[in-house]
Every structure is written in structure tokens, then in C-alpha cells.
N, C-alpha and C positions, 0 to 999 in steps of 0.2 A: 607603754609610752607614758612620759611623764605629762601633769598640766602644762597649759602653754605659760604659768608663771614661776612655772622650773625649770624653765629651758637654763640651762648654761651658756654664759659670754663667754666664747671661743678666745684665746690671747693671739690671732690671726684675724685678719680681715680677709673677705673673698676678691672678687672681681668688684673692680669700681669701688675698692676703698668701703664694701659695706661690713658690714657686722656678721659673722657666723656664730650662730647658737645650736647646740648641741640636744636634742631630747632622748635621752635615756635615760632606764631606771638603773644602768649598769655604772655605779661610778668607781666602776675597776676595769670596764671594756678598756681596748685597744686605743678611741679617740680620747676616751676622757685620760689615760695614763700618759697619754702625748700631751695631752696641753695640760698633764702635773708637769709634765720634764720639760715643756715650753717656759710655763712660768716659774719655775723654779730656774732655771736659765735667766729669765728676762731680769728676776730678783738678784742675781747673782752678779750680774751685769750692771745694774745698778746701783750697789753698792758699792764696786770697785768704781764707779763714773763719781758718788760721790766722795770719797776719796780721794780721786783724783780732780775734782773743782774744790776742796777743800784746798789741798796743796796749790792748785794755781791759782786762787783768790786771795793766798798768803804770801804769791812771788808776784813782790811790787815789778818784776823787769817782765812780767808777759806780753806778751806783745796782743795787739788789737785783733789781728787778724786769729792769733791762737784763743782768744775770748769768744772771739762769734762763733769760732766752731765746736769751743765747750757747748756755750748757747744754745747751739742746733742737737748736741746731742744731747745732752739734758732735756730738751723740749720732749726729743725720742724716745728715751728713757721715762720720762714724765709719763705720757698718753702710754705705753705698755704699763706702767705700776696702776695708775687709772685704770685699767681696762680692768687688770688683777682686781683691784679694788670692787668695782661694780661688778664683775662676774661673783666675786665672793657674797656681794652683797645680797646678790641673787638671789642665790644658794640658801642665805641665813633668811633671807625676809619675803623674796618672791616677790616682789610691789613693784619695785622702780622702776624707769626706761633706765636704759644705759644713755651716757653722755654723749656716746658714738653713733648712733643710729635715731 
């Protein structure tokens, strides 16, 4: 089992919106290659959102209502790359809390 300053940030949250952290020394087991294929997904997904608020921030005719729901998903997009972010950071430094828990 690894230190508890190696636990991995999970790119899922559990019940009640908390944080799941993963401890093993396998970083080829079964959970840990699910949340490569998780964040690697979430990354993917995000890159194509912004592209797509690049293009709508360039069409003067968007309408208000199609802004707030970039907005919202953007926001969603945001807090998973964040998570990516502090799980990695984890990983390299071992110190920090995460932003989420």
C-alpha cells in the first residue's frame, strides 16, 4: 500500500460529491487504467468544448440563452481538468490537499 501522500485523486467523485482517492502501489491495476481512460476522455472532451466556445465567442448572432449553457459546461469541463490537474500533482509532489475535498 502506498503513503497516505500518494493516494491518487480519483477524476470521479463518490457519494455526496466527495473526493475518491485510490491507494496502490499498482499503477497498471484495473482502477488506476479506468481513470487513465477517464481522464483521458475528460481531456478529450475538453478540448473539443474549447473549440467549440472559441467558435461561439466569434459568432456576434449567439444568442444569450446558448452563452449560459457554454458557461455551464465550461464550468464542468473546468473542475474535471482541475481535478486532472491536482491528481497529477499528487502524483509528482505528494503535499497538497486537492481543491475538491
Amino acid at each position: 500500500m502506498t503513503a497516505p501522500t500518494e493516494l491518487r485523486l480519483l477524476p470521479w467523485e463518490g457519494p455526496e460529491g466527495k473526493p475518491c482517492y485510490l491507494s496502490t502501489d499498482d499503477r497498471g491495476g484495473y482502477v488506476s487504467r479506468l481513470a487513465d481512460d477517464v481522464e483521458a476522455d475528460q481531456l478529450g472532451s475538453a478540448t473539443e468544448l474549447l473549440q467549440r466556445a472559441l467558435d461561439t465567442l466569434d459568432d456576434q448572432d449567439t444568442a444569450p440563452e446558448a452563452m449560459l449553457q457554454l458557461a455551464k459546461e465550461l464550468t464542468g469541463t473546468l473542475a474535471d481538468v482541475l481535478r486532472i490537474a491536482t491528481s497529477g500533482g499528487h502524483l509528482l509532489a505528494g503535499s497538497e490537499r486537492s481543491p475538491f475535498g
